[in-house]
N, CA, C and O atoms as a GROMACS GRO file, in nm:
protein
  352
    1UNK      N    1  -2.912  -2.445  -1.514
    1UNK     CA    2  -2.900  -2.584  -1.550
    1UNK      C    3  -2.805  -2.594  -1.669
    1UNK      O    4  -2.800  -2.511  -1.760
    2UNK      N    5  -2.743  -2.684  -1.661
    2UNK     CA    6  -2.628  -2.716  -1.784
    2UNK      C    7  -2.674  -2.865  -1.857
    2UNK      O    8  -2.706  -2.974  -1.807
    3UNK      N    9  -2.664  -2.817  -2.002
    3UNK     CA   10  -2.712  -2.915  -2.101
    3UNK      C   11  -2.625  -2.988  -2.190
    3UNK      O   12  -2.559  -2.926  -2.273
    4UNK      N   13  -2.620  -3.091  -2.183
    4UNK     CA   14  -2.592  -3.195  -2.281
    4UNK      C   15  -2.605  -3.228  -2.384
    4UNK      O   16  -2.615  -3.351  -2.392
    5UNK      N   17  -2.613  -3.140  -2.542
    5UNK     CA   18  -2.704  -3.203  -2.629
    5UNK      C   19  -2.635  -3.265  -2.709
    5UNK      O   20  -2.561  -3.186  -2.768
    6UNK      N   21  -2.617  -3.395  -2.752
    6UNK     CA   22  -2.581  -3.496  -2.852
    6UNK      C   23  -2.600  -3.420  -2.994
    6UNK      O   24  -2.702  -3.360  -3.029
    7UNK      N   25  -2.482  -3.433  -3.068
    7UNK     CA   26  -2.498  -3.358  -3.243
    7UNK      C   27  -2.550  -3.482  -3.287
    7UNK      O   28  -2.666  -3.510  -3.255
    8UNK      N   29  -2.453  -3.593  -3.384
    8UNK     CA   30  -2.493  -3.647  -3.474
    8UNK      C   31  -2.593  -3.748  -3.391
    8UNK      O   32  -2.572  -3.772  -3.272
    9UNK      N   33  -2.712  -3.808  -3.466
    9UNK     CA   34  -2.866  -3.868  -3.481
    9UNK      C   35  -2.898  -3.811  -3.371
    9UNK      O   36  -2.957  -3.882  -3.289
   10UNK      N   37  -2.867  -3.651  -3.332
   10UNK     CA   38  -2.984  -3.601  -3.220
   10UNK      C   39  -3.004  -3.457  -3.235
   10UNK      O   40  -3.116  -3.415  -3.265
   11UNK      N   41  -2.890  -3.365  -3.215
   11UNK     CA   42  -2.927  -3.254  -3.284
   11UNK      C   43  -2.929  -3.272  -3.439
   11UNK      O   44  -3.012  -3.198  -3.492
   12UNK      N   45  -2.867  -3.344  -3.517
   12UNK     CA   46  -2.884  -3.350  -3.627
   12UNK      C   47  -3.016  -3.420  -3.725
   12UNK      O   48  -3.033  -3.412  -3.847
   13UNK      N   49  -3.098  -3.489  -3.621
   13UNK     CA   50  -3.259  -3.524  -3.667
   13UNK      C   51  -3.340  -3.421  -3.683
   13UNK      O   52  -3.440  -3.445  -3.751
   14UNK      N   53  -3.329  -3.317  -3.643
   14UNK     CA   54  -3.418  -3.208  -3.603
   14UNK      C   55  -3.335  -3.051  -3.592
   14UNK      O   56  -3.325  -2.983  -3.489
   15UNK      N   57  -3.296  -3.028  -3.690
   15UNK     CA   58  -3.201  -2.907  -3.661
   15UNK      C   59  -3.310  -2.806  -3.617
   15UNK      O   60  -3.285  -2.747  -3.512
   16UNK      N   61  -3.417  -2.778  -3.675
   16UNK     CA   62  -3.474  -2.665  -3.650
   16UNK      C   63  -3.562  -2.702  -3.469
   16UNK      O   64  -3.585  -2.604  -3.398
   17UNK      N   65  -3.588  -2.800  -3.434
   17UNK     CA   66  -3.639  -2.835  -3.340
   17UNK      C   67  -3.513  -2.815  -3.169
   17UNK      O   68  -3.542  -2.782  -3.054
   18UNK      N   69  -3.395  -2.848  -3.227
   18UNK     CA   70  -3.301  -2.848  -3.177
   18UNK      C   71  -3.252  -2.694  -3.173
   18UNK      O   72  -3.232  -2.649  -3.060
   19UNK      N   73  -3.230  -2.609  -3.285
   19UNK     CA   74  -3.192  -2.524  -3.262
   19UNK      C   75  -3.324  -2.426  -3.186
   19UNK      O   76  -3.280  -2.361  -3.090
   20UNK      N   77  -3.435  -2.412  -3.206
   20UNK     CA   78  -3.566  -2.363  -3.087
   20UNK      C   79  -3.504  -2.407  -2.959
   20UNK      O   80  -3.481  -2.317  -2.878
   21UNK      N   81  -3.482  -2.498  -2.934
   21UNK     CA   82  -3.470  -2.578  -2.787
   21UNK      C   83  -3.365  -2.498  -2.732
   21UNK      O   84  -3.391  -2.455  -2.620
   22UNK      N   85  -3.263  -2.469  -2.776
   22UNK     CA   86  -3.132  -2.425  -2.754
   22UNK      C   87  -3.146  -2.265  -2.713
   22UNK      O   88  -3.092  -2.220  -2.612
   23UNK      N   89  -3.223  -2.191  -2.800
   23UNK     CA   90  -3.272  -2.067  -2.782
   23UNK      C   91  -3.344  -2.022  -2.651
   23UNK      O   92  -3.328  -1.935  -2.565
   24UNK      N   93  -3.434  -2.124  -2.678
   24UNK     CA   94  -3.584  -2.119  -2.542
   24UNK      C   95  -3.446  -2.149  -2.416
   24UNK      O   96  -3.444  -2.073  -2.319
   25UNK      N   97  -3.366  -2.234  -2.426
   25UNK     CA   98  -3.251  -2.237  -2.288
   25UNK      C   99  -3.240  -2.138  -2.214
   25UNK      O  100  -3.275  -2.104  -2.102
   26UNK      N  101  -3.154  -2.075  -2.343
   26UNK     CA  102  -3.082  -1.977  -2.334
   26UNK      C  103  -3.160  -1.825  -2.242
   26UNK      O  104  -3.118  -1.758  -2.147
   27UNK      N  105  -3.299  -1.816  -2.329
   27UNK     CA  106  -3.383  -1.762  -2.240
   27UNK      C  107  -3.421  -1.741  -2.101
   27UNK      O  108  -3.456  -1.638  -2.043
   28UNK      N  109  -3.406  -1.857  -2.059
   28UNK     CA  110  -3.419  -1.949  -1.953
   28UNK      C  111  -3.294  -1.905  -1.834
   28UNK      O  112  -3.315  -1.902  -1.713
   29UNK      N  113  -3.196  -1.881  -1.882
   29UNK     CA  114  -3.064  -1.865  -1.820
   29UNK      C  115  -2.970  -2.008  -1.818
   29UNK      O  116  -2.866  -2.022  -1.754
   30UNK      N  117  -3.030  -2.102  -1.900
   30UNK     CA  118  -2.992  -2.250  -1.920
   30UNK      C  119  -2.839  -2.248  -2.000
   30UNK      O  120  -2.821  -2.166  -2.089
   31UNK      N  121  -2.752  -2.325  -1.968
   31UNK     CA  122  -2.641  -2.320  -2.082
   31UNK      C  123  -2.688  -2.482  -2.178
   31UNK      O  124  -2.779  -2.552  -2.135
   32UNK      N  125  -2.630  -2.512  -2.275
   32UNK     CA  126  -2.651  -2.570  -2.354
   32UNK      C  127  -2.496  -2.604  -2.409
   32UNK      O  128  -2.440  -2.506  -2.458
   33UNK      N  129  -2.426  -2.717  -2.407
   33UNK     CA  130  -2.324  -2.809  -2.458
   33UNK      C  131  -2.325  -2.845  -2.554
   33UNK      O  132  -2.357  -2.961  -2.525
   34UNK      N  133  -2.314  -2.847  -2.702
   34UNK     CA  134  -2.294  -2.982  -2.790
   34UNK      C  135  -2.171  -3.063  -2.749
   34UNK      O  136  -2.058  -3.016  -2.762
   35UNK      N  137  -2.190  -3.170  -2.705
   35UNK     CA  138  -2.114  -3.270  -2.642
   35UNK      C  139  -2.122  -3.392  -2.776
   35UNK      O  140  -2.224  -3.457  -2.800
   36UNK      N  141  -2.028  -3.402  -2.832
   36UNK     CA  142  -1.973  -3.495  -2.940
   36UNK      C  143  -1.895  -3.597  -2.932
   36UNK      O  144  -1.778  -3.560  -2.923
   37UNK      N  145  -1.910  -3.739  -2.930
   37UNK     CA  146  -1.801  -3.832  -2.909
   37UNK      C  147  -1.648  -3.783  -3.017
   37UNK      O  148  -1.530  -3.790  -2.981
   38UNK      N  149  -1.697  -3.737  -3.144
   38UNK     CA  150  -1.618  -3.688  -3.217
   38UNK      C  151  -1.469  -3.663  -3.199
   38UNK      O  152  -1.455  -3.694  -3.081
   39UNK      N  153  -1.376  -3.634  -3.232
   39UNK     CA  154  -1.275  -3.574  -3.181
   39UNK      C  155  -1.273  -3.409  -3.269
   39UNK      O  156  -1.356  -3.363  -3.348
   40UNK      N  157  -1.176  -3.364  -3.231
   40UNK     CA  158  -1.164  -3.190  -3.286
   40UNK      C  159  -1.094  -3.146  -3.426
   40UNK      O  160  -1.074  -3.033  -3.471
   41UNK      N  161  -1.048  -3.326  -3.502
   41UNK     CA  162  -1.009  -3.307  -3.648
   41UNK      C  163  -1.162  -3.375  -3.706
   41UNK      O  164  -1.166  -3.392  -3.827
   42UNK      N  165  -1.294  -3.415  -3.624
   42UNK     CA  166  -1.427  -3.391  -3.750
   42UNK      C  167  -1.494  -3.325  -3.693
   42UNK      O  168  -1.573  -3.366  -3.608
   43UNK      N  169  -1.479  -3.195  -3.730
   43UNK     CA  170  -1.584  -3.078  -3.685
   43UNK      C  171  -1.705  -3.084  -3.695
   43UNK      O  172  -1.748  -3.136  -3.798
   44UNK      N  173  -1.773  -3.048  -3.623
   44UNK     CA  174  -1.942  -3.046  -3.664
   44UNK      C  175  -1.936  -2.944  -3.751
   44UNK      O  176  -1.855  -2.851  -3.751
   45UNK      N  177  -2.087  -2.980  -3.876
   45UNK     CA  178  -2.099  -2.894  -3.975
   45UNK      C  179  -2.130  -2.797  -3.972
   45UNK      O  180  -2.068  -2.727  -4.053
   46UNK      N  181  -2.227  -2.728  -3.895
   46UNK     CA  182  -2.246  -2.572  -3.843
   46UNK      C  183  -2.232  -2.572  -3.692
   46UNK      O  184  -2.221  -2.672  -3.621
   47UNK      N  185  -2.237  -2.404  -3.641
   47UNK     CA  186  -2.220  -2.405  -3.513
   47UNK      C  187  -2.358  -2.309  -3.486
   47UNK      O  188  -2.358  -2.189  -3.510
   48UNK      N  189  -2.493  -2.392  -3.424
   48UNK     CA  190  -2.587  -2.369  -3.410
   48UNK      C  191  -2.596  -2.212  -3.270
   48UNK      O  192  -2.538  -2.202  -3.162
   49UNK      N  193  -2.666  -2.143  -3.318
   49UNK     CA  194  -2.693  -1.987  -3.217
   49UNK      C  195  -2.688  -2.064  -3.111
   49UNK      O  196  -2.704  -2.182  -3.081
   50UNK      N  197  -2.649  -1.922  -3.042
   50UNK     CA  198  -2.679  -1.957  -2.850
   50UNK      C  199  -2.597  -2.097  -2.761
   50UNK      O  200  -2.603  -2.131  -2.643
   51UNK      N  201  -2.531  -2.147  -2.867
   51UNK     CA  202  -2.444  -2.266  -2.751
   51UNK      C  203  -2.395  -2.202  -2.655
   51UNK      O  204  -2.376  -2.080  -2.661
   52UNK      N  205  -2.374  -2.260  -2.572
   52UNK     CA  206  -2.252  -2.203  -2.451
   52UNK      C  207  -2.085  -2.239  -2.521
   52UNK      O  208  -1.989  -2.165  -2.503
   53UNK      N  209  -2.082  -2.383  -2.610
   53UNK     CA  210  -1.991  -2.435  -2.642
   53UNK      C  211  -2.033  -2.568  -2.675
   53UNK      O  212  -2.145  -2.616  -2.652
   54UNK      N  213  -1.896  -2.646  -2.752
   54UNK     CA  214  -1.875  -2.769  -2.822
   54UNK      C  215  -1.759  -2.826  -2.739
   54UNK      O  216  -1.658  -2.762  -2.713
   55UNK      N  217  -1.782  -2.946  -2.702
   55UNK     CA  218  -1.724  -3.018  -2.652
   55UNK      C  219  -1.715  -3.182  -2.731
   55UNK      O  220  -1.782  -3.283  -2.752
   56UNK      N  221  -1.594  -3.129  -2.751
   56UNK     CA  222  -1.521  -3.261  -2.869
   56UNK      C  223  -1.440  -3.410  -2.783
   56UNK      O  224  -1.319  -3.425  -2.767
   57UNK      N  225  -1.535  -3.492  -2.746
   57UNK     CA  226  -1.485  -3.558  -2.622
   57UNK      C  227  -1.397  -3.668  -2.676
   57UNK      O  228  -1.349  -3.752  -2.601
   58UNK      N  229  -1.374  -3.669  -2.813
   58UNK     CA  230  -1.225  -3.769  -2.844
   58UNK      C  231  -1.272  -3.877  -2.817
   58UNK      O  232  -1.214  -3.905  -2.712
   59UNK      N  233  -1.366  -3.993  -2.850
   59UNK     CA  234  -1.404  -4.112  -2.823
   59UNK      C  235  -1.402  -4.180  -2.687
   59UNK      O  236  -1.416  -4.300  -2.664
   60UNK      N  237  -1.378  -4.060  -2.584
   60UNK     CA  238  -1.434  -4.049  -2.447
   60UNK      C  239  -1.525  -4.073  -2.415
   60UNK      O  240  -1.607  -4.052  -2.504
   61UNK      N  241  -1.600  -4.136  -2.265
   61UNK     CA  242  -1.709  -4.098  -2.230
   61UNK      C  243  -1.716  -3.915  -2.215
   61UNK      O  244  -1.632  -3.837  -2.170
   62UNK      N  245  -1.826  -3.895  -2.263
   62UNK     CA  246  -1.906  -3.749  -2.249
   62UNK      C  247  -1.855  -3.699  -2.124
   62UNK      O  248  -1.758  -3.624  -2.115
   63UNK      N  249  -1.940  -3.755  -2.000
   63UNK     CA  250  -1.955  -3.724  -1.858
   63UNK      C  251  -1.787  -3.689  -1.842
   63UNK      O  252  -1.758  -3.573  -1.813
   64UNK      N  253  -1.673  -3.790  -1.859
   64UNK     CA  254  -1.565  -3.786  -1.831
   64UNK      C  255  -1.471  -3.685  -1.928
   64UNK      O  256  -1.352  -3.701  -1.902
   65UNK      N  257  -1.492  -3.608  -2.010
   65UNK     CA  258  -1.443  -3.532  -2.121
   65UNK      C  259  -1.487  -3.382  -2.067
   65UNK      O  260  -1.428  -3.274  -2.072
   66UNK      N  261  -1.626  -3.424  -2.007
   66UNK     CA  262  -1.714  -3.248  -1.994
   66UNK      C  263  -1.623  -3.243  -1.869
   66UNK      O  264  -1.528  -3.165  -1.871
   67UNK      N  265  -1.647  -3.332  -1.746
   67UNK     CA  266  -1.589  -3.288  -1.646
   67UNK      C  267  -1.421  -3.242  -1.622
   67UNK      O  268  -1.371  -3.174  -1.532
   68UNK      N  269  -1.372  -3.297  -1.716
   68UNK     CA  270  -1.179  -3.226  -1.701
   68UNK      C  271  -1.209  -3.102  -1.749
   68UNK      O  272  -1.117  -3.021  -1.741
   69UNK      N  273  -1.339  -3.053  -1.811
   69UNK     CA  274  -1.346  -2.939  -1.846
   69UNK      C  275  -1.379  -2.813  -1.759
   69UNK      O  276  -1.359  -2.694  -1.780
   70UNK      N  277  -1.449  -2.898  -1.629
   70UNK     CA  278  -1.479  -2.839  -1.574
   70UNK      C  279  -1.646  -2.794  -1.598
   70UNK      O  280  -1.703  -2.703  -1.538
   71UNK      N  281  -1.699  -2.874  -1.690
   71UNK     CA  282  -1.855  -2.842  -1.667
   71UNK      C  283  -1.950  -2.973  -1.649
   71UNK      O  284  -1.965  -3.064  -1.730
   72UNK      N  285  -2.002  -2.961  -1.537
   72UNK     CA  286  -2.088  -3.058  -1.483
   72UNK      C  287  -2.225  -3.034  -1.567
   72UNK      O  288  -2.296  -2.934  -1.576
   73UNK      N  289  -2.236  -3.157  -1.622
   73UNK     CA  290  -2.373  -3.153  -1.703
   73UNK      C  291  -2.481  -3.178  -1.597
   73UNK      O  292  -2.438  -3.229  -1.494
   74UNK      N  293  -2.596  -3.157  -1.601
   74UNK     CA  294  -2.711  -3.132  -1.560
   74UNK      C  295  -2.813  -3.240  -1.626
   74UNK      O  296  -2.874  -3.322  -1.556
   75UNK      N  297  -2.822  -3.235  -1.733
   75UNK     CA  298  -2.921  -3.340  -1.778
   75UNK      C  299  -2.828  -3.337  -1.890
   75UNK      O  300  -2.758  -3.242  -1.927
   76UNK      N  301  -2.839  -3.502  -1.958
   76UNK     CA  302  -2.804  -3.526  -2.115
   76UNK      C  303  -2.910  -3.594  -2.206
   76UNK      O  304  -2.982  -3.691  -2.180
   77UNK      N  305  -2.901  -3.507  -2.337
   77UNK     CA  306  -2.963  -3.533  -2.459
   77UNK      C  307  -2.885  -3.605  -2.508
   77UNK      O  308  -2.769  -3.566  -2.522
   78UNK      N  309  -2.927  -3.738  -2.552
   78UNK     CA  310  -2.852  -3.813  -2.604
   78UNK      C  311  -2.944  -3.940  -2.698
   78UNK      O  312  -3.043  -3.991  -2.645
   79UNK      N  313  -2.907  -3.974  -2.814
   79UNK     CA  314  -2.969  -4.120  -2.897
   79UNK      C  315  -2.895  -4.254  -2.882
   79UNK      O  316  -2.946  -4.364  -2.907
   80UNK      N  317  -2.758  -4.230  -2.836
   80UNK     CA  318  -2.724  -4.373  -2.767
   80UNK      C  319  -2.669  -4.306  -2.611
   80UNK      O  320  -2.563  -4.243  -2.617
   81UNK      N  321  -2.725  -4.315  -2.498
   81UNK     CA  322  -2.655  -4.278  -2.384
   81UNK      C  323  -2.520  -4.312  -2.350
   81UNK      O  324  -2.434  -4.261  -2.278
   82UNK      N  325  -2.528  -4.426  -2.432
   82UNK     CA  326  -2.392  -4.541  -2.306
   82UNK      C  327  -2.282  -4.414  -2.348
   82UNK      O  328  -2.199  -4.403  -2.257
   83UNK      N  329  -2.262  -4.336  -2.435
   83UNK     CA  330  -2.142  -4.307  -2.471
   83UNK      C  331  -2.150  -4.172  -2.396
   83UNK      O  332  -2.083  -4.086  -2.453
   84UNK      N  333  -2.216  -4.127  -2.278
   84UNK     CA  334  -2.188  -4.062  -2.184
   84UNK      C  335  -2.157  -4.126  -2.082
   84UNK      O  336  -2.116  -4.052  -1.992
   85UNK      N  337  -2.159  -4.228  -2.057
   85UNK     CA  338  -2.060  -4.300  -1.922
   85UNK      C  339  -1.931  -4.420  -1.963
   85UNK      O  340  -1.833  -4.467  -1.905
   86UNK      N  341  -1.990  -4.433  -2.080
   86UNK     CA  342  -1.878  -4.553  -2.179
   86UNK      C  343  -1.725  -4.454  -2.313
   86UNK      O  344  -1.741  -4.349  -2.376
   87UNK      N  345  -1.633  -4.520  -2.309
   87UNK     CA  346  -1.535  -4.464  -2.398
   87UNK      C  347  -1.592  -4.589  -2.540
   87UNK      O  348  -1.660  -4.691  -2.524
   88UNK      N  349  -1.543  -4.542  -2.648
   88UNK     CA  350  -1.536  -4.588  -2.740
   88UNK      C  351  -1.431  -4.695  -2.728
   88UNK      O  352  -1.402  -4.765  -2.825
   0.00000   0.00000   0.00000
């Protein structure tokens, strides 16, 4: 399964809860995304164990940023959704 997880107000509410989650995935054989509306000049502040990767979707929708990438998300973690089917 491939994961979606939202950084700022979602992995970033709960780093330690978030970073467990990410681990237990990984365990799992799960990949795990930080998927960021962000663009790639504001970096996220750390780069939490076990990601598969960061995906810097440039005020993109998510869904539409992951997929030119070539990774089909599976489920998304997210605190505002719209901005996995909506652009900024």
């Amino acid at each position: 399964m491939i994961i979606g997880l939202d950084w700022d107000n979602t992995f970033t509410k709960d780093v330690d809860l978030w970073q467990s989650f990410v681990l237990q995935a990984n365990a799992k054989e799960h990949q795990v995304y930080i998927t960021t509306s962000r663009s790639d000049d504001i970096p996220i502040e750390f780069i939490p164990d076990g990601l598969k990767g960061i995906v810097y979707c440039n005020f993109i929708a998510k869904k539409q940023a992951t997929e030119a990438l070539g990774i089909k998300v599976d489920i998304w973690i997210d605190d505002d959704p719209q901005w996995i089917t909506e652009s900024f």
